[in-house]
C-alpha positions as CSV (number, residue, x, y, z in Angstrom):
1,X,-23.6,-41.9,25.5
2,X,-23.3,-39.0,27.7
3,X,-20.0,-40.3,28.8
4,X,-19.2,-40.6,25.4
5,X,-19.6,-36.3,24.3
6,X,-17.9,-35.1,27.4
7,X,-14.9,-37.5,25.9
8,X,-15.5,-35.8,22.7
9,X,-15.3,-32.4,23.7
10,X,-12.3,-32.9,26.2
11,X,-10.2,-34.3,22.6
12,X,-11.7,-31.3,20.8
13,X,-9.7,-29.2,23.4
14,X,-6.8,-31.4,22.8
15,X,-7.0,-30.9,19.3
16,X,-7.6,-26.8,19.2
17,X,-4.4,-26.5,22.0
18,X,-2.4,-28.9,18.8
19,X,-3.6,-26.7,16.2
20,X,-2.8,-23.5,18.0
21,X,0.6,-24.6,18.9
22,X,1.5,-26.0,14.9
23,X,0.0,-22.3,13.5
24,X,2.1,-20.3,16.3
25,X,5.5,-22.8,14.8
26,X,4.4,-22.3,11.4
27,X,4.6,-18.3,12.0
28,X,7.7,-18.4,13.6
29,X,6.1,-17.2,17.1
30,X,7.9,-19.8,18.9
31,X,11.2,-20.4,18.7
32,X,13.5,-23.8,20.4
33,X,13.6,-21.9,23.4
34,X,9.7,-20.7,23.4
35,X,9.0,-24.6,22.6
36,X,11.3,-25.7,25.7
37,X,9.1,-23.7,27.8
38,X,5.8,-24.2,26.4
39,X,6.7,-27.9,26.4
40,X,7.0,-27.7,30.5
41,X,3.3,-25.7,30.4
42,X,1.3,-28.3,28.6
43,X,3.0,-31.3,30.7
44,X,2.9,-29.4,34.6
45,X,0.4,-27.3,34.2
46,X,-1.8,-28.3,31.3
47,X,-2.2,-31.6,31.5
48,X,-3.1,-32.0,34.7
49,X,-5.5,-29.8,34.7
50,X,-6.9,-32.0,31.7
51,X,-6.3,-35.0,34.3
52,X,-8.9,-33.4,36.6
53,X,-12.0,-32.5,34.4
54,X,-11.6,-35.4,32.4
55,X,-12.5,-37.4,35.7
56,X,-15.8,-36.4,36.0
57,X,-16.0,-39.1,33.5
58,X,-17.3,-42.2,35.5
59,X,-13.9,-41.6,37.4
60,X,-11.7,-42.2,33.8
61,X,-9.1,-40.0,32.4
62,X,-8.4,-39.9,28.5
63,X,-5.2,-38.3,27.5
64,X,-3.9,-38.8,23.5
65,X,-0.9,-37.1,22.0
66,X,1.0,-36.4,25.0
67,X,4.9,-36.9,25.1
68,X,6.6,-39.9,25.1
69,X,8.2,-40.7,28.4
70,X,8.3,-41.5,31.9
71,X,5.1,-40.4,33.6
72,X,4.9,-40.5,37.5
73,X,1.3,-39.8,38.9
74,X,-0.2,-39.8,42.2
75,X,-3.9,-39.3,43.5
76,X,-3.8,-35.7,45.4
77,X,-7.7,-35.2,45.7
78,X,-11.3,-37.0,45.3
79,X,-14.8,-37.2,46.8
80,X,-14.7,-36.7,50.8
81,X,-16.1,-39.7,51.3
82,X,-13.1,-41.7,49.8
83,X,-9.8,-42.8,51.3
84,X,-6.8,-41.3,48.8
85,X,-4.6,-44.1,47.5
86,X,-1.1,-43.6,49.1
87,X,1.5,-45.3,46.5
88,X,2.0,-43.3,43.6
89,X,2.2,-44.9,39.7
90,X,5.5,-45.0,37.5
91,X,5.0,-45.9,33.5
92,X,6.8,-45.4,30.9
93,X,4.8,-44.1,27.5
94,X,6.4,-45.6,23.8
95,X,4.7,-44.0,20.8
96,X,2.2,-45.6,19.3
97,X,1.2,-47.1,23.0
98,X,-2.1,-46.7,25.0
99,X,-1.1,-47.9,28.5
100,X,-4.0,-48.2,31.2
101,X,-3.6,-46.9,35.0
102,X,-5.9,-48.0,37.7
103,X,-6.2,-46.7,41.6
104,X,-8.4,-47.9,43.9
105,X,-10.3,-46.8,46.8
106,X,-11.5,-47.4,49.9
107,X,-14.5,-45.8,51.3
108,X,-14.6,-43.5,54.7
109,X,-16.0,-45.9,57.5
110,X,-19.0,-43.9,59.3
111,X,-18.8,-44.1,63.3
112,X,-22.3,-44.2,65.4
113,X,-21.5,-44.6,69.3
114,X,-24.4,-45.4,70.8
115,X,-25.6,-44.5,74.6
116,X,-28.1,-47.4,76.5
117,X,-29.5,-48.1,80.1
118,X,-27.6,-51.2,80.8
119,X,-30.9,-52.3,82.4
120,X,-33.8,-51.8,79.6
121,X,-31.3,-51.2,76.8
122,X,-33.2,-47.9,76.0
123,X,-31.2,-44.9,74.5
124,X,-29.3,-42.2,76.6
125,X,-29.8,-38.7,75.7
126,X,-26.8,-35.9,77.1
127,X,-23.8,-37.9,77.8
128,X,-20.8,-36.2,77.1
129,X,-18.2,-37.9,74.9
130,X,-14.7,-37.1,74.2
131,X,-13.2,-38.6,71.0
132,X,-9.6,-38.8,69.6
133,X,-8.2,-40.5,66.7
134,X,-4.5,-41.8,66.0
135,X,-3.9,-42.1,62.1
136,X,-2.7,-45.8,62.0
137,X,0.1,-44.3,59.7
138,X,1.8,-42.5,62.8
139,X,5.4,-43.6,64.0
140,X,4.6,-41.6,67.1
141,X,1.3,-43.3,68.0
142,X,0.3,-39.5,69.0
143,X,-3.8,-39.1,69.6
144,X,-5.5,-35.9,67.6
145,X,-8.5,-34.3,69.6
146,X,-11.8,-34.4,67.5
147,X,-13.5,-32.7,70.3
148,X,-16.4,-33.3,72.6
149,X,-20.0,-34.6,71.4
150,X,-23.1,-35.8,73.2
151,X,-25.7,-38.0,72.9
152,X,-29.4,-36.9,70.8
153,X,-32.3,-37.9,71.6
154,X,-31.6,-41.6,69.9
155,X,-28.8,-41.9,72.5
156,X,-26.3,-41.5,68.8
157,X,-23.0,-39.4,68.0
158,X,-22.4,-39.8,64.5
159,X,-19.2,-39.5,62.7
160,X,-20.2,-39.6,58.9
161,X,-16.8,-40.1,56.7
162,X,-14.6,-40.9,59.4
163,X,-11.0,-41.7,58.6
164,X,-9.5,-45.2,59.3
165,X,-7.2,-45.3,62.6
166,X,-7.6,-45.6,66.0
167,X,-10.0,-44.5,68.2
168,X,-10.1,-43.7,72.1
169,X,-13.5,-42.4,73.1
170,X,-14.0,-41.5,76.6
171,X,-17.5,-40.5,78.2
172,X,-17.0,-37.7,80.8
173,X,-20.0,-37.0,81.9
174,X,-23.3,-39.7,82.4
175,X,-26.9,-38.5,82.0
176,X,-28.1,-37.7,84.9
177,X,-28.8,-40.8,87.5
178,X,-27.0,-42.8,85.5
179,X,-23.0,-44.3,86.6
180,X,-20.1,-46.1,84.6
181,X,-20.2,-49.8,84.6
182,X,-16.3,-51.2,85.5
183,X,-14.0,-50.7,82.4
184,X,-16.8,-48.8,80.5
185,X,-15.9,-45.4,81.0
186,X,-13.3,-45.7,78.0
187,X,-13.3,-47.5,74.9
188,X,-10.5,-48.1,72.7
189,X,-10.8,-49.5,69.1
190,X,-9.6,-49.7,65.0
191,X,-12.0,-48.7,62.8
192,X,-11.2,-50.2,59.3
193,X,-12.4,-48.9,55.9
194,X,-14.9,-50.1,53.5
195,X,-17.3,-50.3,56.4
196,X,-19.1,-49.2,59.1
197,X,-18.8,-49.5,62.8
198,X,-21.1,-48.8,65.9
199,X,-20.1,-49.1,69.5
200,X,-22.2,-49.6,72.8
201,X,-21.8,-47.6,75.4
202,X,-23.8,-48.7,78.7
203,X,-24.5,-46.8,81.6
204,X,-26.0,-48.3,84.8
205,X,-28.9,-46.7,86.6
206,X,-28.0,-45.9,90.3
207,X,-30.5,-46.2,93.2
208,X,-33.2,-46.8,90.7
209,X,-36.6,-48.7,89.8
210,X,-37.0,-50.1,86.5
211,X,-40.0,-51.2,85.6
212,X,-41.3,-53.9,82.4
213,X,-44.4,-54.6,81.1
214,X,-44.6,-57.7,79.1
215,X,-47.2,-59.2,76.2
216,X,-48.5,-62.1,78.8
217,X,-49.3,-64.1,75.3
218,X,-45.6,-63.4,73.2
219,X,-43.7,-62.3,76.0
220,X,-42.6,-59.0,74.3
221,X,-42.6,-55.3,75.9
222,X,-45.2,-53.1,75.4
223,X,-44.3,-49.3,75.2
224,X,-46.6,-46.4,75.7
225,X,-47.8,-47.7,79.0
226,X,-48.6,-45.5,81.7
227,X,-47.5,-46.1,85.4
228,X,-47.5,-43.7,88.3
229,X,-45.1,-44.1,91.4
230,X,-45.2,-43.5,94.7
231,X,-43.3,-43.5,97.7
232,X,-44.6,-44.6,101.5
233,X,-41.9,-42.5,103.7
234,X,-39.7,-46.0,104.6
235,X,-43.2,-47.6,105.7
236,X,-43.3,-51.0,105.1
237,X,-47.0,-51.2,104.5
238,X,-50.2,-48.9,102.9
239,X,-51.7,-47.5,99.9
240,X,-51.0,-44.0,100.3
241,X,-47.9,-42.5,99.9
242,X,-46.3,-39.8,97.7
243,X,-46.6,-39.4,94.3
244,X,-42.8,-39.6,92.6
245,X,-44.4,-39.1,89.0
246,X,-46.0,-40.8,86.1
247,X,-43.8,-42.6,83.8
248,X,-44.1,-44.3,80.2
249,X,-42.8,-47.8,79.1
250,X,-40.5,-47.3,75.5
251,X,-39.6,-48.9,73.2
252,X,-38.3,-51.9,75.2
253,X,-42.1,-51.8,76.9
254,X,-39.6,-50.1,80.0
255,X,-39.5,-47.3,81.9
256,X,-36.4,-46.0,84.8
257,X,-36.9,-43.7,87.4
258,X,-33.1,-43.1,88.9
259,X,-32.4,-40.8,92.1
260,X,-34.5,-42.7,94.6
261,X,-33.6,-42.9,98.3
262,X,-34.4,-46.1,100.6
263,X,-37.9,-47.4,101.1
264,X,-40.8,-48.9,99.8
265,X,-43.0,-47.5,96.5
266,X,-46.1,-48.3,95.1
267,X,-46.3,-48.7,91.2
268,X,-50.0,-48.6,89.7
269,X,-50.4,-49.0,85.9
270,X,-52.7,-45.7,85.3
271,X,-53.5,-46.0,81.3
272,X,-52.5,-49.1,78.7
273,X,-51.2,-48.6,75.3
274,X,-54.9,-49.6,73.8
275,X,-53.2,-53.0,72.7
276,X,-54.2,-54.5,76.5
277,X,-56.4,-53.6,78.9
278,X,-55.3,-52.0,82.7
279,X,-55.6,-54.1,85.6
280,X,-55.6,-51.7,88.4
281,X,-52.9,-53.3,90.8
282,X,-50.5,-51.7,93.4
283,X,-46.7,-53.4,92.7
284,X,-44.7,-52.5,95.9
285,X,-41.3,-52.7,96.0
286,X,-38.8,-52.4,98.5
287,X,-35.8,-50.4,97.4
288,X,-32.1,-50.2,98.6
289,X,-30.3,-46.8,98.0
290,X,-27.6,-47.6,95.7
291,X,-28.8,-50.3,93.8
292,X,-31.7,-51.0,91.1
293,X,-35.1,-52.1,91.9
294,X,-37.1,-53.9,89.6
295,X,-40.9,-54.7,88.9
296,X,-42.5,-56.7,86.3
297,X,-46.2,-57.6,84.6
């Protein structure tokens, strides 16, 4: 019904412009060449401004009583979120004809890249990311620069009403302790409309320990477990050692510690999640530089 007034009111305009113009005739205000001119107002500059407010009807325009003739009309704006239909409409208006016009459009795509620990899988907070887009509509197949982003705390950049194209995205810059896997450092991809798209970005941890603790009953991970490590000085044996830090299990029930140097560690579980209870057991580990340790319970 609402949709129905607005209509109503947009025709009442209609009909007060009409009016106007047939009392200004009457008078002798316009003349053939006044009428040539106002003619060219009401169809360039008139009616499309009636084009435009009358959209805000459920997307529908109603136009009555305009000319007879050839009408060519293209979609010049919209909503942000929408992709603008390219191919312009030609009709042809006969009087006493209602002729119907449709465009149709596709929705922005939204882009999420997100950063992981190849390992654990867990999200990657600071890398730096470089992203250009190509319009797939360019003869040249030249790249625009959208600029540099990096990872939040969810390991996310997101690119909310994105246009459709090409996209290069290449990470400059790993969180710290962190390296490229080979052929990771840059992606390449189309992203198409109507949809939305997100790409994984995987960065391995280097001379690292990960450690997993694990449901012994379903098998899954159990964050918010508490684990101290520390390391014995390249001894091969003892309890001792020095303290690295205390680390927590996420989401994945993991936890990383990157930047170690050779030797072995000792990895007590100092607090459980309150879901299991803590057997107090040293996990050594012997650890090369360069490469990923792991320990499990």
């Amino acid at each position: 019904m609402d949709s129905f007034f607005k209509m109503v009111d947009v025709q009442t305009v209609l009909f007060i412009y009409m009016a106007v113009g047939f009392f200004c005739r009457k008078k002798g205000i316009f003349n053939d060449a006044a009428r040539d001119k106002l003619t060219d107002f009401v169809v360039l500059i008139t009616l499309p401004c009636m084009i435009f407010e009358s959209f805000h009807m459920r997307g529908r325009a109603y136009l009555e009583n305009i000319p007879v003739g050839s009408y060519r009309i293209s979609e010049v704006g919209g909503p942000s979120n929408v992709i603008l239909s390219e191919i312009p409409q030609v009709i042809y208006l006969e009087a006493g004809c209602t002729r119907t016009v449709t465009f149709f459009n596709a929705i922005k795509p939204t882009l999420t890249v997100l950063k992981q620990n190849s390992v654990t899988s867990d999200p990657l907070p600071g890398a730096k990311l470089h992203i250009y887009y190509a319009s797939d509509n360019t003869s040249t197949g030249e790249m625009h620069d959208l600029g540099v982003f990096y990872s939040n705390e969810e390991g996310k950049v997101v690119l909310v009403d994105a246009e459709r194209g090409w996209y290069k995205i290449v990470e400059e810059s790993c969180p710290q302790g962190f390296g490229y896997p080979d052929g990771e450092a840059v992606q390449e991809f189309y992203l198409e409309e109507n949809t939305s798209k997100t790409v994984i970005i995987r960065n391995v941890p280097l001379s690292a320990l990960v450690g997993f603790k694990y449901d012994s009953k379903t098998g899954k991970g159990i964050p918010g477990c508490r684990f101290e490590l520390r390391y014995l000085s390249g001894n091969t044996s003892g309890t001792g050692g020095t303290v690295i830090g205390t680390y927590v299990t996420g989401p994945n029930g993991a936890f990383t510690v990157t930047g170690l140097k050779k030797g072995t560690y000792i990895c007590e579980e100092v607090s459980s999640a309150g879901v299991v209870g803590v057997r107090r057991r040293d996990h050594g580990g012997f650890h090369q530089s360069g490469n990923a340790g792991a320990i499990t319970e």
